[in-house]
Residue, then its C-alpha position, 0 to 999 in steps of 0.5 A: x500500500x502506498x501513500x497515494x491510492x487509486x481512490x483519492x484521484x478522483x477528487x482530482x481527476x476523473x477516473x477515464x482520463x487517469x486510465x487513458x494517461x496511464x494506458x491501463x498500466x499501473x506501474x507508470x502510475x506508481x512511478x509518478x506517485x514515487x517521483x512527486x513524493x521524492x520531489x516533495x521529500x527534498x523540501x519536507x525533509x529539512x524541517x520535518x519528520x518526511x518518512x512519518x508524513x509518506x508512511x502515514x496511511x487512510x485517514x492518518x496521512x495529512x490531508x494537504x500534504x496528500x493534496x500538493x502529491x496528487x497535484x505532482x504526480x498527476x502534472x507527471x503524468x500529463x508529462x508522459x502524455x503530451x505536455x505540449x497539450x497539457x492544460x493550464x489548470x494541470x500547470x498552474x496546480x504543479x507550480x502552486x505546489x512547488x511553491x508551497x513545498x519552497x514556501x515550507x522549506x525557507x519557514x514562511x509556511x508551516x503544515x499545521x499537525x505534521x510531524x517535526x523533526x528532533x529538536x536536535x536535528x532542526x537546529x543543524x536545519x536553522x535558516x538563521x546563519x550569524x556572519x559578521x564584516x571581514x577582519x579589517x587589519x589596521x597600518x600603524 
């Protein structure tokens, strides 16, 4: 069982043209879904608990966190088919979705119920870096 189901497309997408995209074969299906939660890891991953979040299952899985997936696994999809022919809708909702995973990455957004990462590994994460000017050397 994975993450992402057949059934929670339909909010999304409807059944025939999921099927006449994946022309019949789940595995490419399958693969989408993998490679939208792969992309979403690399944003999740540096504030929260990633593996929590994608191991989540029915009810238990994030709701939002399900919604921005769907949204990239199924602009793959359309990828695999004919981008050039691909609708705006499809491109707009991809690209909402990796701004909200920058969003959530730089600590302007946060997804409210999921679960963080260890105190101790959020702060090698911090986005807060102290510089200071460079050594100025004095002629006497």
């Amino acid at each position: 069982m994975t993450f992402i189901t057949r059934e929670d497309y339909d909010a999304s997408i409807h059944r025939e043209v999921l099927d006449a995209l994946a022309r019949g074969d789940d595995a490419v299906v399958m693969v989408c879904e993998e490679r939208a939660i792969a992309e979403m890891r690399g944003y999740l991953s540096a504030r929260y608990d990633a593996d929590a979040i994608f191991a989540a299952r029915g009810a238990e899985r994030h709701p939002l966190v399900l919604m921005m997936a769907i949204d990239i696994a199924v602009y793959h999809l359309f990828c695999l088919h004919n981008p050039q022919k691909m609708s705006q809708l499809r491109r707009d909702r991809y690209e909402r979705a990796v701004e909200w995973l920058r969003q959530v990455a730089a600590y302007k957004v946060s997804i409210d119920g999921a679960p963080l990462l260890p105190a101790d590994s959020q702060q090698r994460n911090n986005p807060i870096q102290i510089t200071s000017n460079p050594k100025r050397t004095q002629h006497l």
